[in-house]
C-alpha positions as CSV (number, residue, x, y, z in Angstrom):
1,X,-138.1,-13.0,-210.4
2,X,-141.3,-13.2,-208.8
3,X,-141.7,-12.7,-204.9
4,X,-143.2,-16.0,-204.8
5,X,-140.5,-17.9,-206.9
6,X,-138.1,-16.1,-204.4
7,X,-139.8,-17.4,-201.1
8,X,-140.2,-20.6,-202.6
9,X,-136.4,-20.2,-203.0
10,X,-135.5,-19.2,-199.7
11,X,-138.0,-21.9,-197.8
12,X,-136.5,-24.3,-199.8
13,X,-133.2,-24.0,-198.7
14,X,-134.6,-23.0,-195.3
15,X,-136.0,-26.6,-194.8
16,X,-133.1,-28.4,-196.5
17,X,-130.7,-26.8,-193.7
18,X,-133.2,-27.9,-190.6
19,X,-133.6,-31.9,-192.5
20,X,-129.6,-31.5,-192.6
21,X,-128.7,-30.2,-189.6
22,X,-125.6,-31.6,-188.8
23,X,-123.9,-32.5,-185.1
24,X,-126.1,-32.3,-182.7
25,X,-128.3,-35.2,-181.0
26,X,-131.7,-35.4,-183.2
27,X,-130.3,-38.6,-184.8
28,X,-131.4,-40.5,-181.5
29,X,-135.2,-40.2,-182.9
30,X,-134.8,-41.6,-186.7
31,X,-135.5,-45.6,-186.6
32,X,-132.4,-47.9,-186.5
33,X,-131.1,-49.1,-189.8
34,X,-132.2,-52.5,-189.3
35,X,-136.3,-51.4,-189.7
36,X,-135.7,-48.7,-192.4
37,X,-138.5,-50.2,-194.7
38,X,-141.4,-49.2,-192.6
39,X,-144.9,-49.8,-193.1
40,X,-145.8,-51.0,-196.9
41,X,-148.8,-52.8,-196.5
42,X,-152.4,-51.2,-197.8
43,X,-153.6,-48.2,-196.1
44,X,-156.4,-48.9,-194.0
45,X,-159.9,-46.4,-194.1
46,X,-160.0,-43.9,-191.9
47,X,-162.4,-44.3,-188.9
48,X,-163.2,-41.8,-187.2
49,X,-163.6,-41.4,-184.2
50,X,-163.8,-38.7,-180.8
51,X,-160.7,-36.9,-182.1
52,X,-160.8,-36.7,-185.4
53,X,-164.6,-36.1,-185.7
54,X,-163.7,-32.4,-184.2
55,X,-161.7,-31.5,-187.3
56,X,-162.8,-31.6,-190.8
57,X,-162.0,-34.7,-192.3
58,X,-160.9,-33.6,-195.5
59,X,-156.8,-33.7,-194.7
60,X,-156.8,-37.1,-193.1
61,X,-159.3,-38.8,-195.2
62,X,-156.7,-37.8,-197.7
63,X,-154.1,-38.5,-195.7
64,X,-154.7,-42.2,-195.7
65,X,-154.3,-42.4,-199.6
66,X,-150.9,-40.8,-199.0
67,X,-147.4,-42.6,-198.7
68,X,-146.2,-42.9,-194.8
69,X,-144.2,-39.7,-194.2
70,X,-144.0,-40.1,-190.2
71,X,-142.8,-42.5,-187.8
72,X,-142.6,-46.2,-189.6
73,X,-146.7,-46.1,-190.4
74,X,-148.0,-42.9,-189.9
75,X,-149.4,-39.9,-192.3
76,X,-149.4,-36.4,-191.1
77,X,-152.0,-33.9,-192.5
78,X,-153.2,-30.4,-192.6
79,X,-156.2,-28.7,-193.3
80,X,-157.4,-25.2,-192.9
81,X,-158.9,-24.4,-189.8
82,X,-160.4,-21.3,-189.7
83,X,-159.3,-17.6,-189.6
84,X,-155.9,-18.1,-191.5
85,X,-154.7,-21.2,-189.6
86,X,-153.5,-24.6,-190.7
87,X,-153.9,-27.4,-188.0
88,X,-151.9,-31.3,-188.6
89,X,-153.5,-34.4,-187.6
90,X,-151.4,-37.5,-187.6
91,X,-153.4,-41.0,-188.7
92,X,-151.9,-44.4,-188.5
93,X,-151.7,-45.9,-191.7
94,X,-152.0,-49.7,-190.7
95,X,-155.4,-48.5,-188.3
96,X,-156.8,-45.8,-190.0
97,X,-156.9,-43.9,-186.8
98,X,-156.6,-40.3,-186.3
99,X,-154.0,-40.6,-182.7
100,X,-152.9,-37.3,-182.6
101,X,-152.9,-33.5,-184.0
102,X,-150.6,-30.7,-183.6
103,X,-150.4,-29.0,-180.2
104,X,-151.8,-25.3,-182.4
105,X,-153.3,-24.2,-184.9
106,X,-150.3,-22.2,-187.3
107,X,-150.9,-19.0,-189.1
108,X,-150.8,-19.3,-192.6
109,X,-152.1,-16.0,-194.2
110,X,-150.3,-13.4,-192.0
111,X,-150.5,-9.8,-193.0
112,X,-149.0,-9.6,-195.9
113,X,-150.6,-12.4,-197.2
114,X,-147.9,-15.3,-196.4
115,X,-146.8,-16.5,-193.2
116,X,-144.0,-19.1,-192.4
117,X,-145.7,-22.4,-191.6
118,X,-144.5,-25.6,-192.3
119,X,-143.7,-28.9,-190.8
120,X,-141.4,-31.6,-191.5
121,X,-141.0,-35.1,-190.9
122,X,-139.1,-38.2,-192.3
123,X,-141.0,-41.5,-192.6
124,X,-138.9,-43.4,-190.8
125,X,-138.0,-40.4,-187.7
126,X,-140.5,-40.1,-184.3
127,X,-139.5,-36.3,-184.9
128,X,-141.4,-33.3,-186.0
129,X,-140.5,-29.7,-186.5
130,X,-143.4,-27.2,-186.9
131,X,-142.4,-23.9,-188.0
132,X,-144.4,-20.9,-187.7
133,X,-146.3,-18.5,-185.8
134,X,-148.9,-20.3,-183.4
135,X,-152.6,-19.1,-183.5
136,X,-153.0,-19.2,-179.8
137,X,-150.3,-19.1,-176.4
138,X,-148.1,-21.8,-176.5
139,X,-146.5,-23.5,-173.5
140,X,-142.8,-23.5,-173.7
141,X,-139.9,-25.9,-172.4
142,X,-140.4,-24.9,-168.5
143,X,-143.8,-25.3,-168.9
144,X,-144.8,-21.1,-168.9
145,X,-146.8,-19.3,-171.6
146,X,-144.9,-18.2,-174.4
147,X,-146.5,-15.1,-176.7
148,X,-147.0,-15.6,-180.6
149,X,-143.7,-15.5,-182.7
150,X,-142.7,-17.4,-185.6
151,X,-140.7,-20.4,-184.2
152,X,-139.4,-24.1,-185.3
153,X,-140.5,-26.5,-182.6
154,X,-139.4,-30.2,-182.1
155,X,-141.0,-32.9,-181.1
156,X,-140.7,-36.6,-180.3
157,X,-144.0,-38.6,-181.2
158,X,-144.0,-41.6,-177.8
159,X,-147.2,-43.3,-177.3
160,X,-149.1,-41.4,-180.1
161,X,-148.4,-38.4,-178.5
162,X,-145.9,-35.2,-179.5
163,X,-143.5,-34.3,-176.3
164,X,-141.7,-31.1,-176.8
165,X,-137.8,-31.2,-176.6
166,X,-136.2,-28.0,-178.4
167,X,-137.8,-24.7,-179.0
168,X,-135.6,-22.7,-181.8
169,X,-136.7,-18.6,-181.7
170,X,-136.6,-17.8,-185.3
């Protein structure tokens, strides 16, 4: 089997046990069952605007042909940003506004080639796990700089914005 088929394996499985983690309290951020259908309606253009014009545009222009995968009516995407590193903006669908982007930029070709970067999120959930080794410092839960190490972080989107509430060392 081919080292590729076998990562593929293993980060498979990997994300399947942090979507189905079981007992502990990230069920307060998925939408109640009552609004489960989420937004349905035509995607609006993209605009851009102070944020998004910083980035290319490539991942969210793209982003707003995609189905909702965040939040009730919004559309994460990546797009390479230089030097190995993957950075996620997050559009709403119903605006076509790019509101937000990941708090890094994520290593995606590490030494050998591969690193661990992914992120997932639900359509109808305000959470997001990115998993992976930040390009830069990050700041951790007590607000000090933590060094570069391959880690799954969760956040709650509030107000277009991603608030940190668990940092898992990997």
């Amino acid at each position: 089997m081919k080292i590729t088929t076998k990562f593929l394996i293993f980060f498979s499985a990997f994300c399947f046990s942090v979507i189905t983690m079981g007992g502990d309290d990230l069920s307060a951020y998925v939408a109640s069952s009552e609004n489960r259908e989420g937004y349905s309606d035509k995607h609006h253009p993209l605009l851009t605007n102070e944020l998004s014009e910083k980035k290319q545009m490539t991942g969210p222009k793209s982003a707003t042909k995609s189905p909702v995968n965040f939040a009730e009516h919004y559309v994460i995407s990546t797009v390479g940003c230089g030097g190995g590193t993957a950075c996620g903006e997050i559009a709403n669908a119903s605006t076509g506004n790019v509101v937000g982007s990941f708090p890094n930029a994520y290593y995606i070709n590490g030494e050998d080639g591969t690193a661990p970067f992914a992120f997932i999120s639900k359509p109808d959930s305000r959470l997001l796990i990115i998993i992976g080794v930040s390009a830069d410092p990050e700041i951790g839960m007590s607000g000090e700089e933590i060094g570069q190490y391959n880690r799954q972080r969760h956040y709650e989107f509030i107000d277009n914005k991603l608030h940190l509430i668990r940092i898992l060392e990997k």
